[in-house]
C-alpha positions in Angstrom: 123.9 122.8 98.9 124.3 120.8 95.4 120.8 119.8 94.2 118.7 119.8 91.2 116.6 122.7 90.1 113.3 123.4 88.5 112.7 126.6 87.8 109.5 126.6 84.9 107.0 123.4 84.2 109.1 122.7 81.2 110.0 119.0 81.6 113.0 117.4 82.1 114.9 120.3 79.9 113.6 123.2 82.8 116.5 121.0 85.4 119.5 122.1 86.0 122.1 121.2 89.0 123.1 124.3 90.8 123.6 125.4 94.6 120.5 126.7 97.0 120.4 127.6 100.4 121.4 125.2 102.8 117.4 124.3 104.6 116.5 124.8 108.4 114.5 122.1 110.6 111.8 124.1 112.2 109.6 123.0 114.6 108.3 119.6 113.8 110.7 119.3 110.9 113.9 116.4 110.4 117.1 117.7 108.2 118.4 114.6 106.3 121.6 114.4 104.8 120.5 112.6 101.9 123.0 109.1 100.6 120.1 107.9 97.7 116.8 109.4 95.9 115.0 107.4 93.8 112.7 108.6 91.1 109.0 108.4 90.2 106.8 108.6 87.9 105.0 111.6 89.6 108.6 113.6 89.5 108.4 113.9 86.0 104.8 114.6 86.2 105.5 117.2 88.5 108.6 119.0 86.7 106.0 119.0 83.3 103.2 120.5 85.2 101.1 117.8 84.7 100.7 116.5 88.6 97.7 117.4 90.5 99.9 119.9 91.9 101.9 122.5 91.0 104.5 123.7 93.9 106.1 127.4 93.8 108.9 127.5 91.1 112.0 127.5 92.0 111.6 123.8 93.3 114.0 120.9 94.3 112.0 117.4 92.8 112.2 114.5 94.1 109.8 112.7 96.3 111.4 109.9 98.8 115.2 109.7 99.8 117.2 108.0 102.3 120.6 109.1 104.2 121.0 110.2 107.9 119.8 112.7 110.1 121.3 116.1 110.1 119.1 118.0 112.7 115.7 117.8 114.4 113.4 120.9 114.9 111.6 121.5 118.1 109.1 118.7 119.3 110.9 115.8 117.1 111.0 113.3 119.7 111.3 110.2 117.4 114.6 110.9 115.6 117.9 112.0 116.7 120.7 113.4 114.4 122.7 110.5 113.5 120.2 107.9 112.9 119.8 106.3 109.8 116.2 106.8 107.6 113.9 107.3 104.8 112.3 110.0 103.9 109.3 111.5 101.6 107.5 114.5 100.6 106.4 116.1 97.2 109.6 117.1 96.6 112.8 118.1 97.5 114.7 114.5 96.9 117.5 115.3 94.7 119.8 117.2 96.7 121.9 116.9 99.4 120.2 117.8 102.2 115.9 117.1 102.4 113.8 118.9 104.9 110.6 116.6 105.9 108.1 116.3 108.6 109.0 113.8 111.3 105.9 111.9 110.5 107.4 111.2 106.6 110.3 110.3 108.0 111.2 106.0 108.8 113.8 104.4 110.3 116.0 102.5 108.1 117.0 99.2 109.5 120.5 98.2 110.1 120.0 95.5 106.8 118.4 98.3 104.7 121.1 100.1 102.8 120.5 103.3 101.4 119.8 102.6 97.5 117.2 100.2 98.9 115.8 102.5 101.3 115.4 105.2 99.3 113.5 102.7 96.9 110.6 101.9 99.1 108.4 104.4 100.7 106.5 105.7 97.8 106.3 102.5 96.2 105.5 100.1 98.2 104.0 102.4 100.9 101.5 102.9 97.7 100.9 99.3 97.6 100.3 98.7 101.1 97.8 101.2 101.3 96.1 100.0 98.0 96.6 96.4 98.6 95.9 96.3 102.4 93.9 99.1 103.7 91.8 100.2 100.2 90.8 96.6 98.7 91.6 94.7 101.7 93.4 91.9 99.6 92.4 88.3 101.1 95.0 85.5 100.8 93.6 83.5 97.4 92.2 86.3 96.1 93.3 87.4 92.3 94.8 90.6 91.3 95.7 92.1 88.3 98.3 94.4 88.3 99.3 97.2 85.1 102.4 98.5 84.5 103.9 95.8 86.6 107.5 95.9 86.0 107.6 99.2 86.7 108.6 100.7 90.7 105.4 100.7 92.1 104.0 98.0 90.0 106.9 95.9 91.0 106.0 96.5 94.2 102.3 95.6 94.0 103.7 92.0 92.5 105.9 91.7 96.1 103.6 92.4 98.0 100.3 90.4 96.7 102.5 87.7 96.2 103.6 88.2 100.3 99.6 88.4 101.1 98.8 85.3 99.6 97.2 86.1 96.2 97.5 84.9 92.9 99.2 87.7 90.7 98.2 88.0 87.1 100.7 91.0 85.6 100.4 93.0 82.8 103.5 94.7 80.8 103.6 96.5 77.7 106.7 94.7 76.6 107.8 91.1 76.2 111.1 91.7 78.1 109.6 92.8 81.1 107.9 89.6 81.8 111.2 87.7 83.3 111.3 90.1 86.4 107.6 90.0 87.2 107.8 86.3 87.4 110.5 86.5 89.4 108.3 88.4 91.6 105.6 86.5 91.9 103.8 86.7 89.3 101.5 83.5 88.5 100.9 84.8 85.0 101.5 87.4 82.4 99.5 89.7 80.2 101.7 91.5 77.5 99.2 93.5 76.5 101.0 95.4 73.4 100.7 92.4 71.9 97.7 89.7 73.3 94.5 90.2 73.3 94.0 91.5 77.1 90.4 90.4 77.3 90.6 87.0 76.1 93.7 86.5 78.2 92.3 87.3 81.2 88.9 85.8 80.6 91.3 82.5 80.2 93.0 82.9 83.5 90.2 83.1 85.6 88.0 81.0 83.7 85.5 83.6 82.6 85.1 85.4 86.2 87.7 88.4 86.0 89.5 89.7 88.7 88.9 90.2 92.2 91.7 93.4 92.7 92.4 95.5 90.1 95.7 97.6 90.9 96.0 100.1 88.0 99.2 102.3 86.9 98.3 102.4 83.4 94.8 104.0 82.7 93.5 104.5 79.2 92.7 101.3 76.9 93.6 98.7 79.8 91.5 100.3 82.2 88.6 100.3 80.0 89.2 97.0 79.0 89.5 95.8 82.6 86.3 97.6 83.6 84.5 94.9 82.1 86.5 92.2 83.2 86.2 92.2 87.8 84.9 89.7 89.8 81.3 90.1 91.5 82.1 92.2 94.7 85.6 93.5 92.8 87.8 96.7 93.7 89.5 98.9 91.0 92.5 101.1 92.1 93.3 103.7 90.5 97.1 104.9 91.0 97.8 106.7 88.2 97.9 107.1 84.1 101.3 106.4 83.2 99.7 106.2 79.5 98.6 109.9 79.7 95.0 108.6 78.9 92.7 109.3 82.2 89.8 107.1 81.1 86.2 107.4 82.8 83.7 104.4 83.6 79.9 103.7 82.6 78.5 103.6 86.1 76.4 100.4 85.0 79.5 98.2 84.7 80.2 98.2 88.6 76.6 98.5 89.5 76.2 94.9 87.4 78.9 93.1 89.0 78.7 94.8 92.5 82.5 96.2 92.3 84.1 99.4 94.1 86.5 101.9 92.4 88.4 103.0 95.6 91.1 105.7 94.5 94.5 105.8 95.6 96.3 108.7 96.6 99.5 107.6 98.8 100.3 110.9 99.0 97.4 113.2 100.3 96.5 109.9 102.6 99.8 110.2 104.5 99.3 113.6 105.3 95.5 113.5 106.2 96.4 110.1 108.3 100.2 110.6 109.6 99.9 108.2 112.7 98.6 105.1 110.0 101.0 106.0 107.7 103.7 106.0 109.9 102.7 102.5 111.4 102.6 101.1 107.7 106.3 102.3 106.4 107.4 100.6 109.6 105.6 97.4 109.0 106.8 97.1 105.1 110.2 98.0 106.5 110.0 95.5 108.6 109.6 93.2 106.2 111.7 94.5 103.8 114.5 93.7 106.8 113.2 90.1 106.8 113.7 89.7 103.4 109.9 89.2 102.6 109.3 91.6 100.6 112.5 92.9 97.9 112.9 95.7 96.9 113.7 96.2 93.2 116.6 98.7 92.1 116.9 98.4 88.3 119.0 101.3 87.8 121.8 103.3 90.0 122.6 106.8 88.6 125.0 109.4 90.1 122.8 112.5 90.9 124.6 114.7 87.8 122.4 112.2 85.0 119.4 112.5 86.9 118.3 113.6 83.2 118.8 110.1 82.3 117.4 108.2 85.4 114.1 110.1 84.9 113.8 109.8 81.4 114.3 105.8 82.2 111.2 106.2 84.1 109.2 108.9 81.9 109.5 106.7 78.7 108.2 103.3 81.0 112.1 101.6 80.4 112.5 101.4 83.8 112.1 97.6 85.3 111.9 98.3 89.3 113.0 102.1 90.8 116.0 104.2 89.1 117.6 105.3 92.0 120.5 108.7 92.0 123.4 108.2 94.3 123.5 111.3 95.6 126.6 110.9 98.5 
């Protein structure tokens, strides 16, 4: 099958599209024929080396996909071939065919196409596990959101604006502002170019934030350390900045706040019956048109170069998403 191979920890120049065997469903296992991929952040992490893990080389990258179901291994009872999905794991995405475990896999709804399909497990399954099950986001509560624009920053926006919270988002570039609004956004830090403190201070008159949903890391996580609401949460998601910054433990102890890490990915496979149940509640939604998803880019699957460096250098507003059928 077509698909796009890694075959050292060299970046975006160690890909190349060639053919590789055509995969197997074993036992447990769902064979997708895969329509869309879209691309994260952590693929280009992954394809550098710089992830928190490094799979065998030669690899397929690519973390979530949508298309239809090829085959079904032995004791896959809740997919047939035939029936339309989403799909994740740590990679594998951008090719043709995807081989998953059935409990990565979703059903797509009949008003989910593929693009948009492919565009929301990892990001807003991310956000529904930080939002709802890590800080337990209450309706009027305020979060502030880095990296906003972004796919899974975009998605945090949707989906504290769907809870009921006011959304303060940050960006790193004037122009990005528009489509976090148009989100849900309440307000907007662009914190390349204001002072973040003093705008934050501002627009929660003095008491910071209640939900800190970070992407970013480095300066604007050390700025925002001293900036949570009494009885706070910080979520750490990532460090799109390539600065992983560390915390003086008397800043939370002072203002009573939790850092509760985020890790979408290891929490789906430790917890595969609560991760199922949430991709089929944002999907529902998604279907109902309360949350939507955002597809800033559509890229066939031969300038995947291009889609990802969208999303390596932070040009990306929403997912990039390679049409791959």
């Amino acid at each position: 099958m077509r698909a796009v191979v890694c075959e050292s920890f060299g970046g975006l120049d160690a890909l190349r599209i060639g053919e590789t065997g055509n995969p197997q469903a074993a036992a447990g296992q769902v064979l997708v024929d895969v329509h869309a991929a879209s691309v994260s952040f952590m693929d280009c992490l992954m394809v550098s080396g710089k992830y928190q893990m490094r799979p065998p080389t030669p690899f397929v990258p690519g973390t979530d996909a949508a298309g239809v179901v090829a085959a079904v291994g032995a004791g896959v009872t809740r997919f047939k071939p035939g029936d339309r999905v989403a799909c994740g794991g740590w990679v594998g995405a951008y090719a043709e065919q995807m081989l998953v475990g059935q409990q990565s896999v979703a059903r797509l709804p009949p008003a989910v196409d593929y693009i948009t399909g492919s565009a929301v497990r990892h990001s807003y399954g991310t956000a529904y596990y930080g939002l709802v099950l890590g800080a337990k986001l209450q309706p009027g509560e305020t979060v502030f959101v880095s990296g906003a624009a972004g796919g899974v920053g975009l998605a945090a926006v949707d989906l504290a604006r769907h809870l009921g919270a006011r959304v303060i988002a940050g960006v790193g570039a004037a122009e990005k502002a528009a489509i976090v609004r148009e989100y849900g956004a309440d307000a907007v830090v662009d914190y390349a170019h204001e002072d973040l403190r003093e705008r934050i201070k501002a627009l929660t008159g003095g008491k910071g934030v209640d939900v800190f949903f970070d992407i970013v890391g480095g300066v604007v996580f050390t700025a925002m350390t001293r900036l949570m609401n009494w009885g706070g949460r910080i979520l750490p998601i990532g460090f799109a900045s390539g600065d992983i910054p560390s915390v003086p433990m008397n800043l939370p102890l002072l203002k009573n706040y939790s850092i509760v890490g985020v890790y979408w990915g290891a929490w789906c496979e430790r917890f595969p019956q609560a991760s199922v149940a949430a991709d089929e509640q944002v999907f529902e939604w998604v279907a109902q048109g309360k949350l939507k998803p955002r597809v800033g880019a559509v890229l066939p699957l031969e300038q995947f170069k291009a889609a990802m460096e969208l999303v390596r250098d932070r040009k990306a507003q929403g997912r990039v998403v390679l049409q791959v059928r």
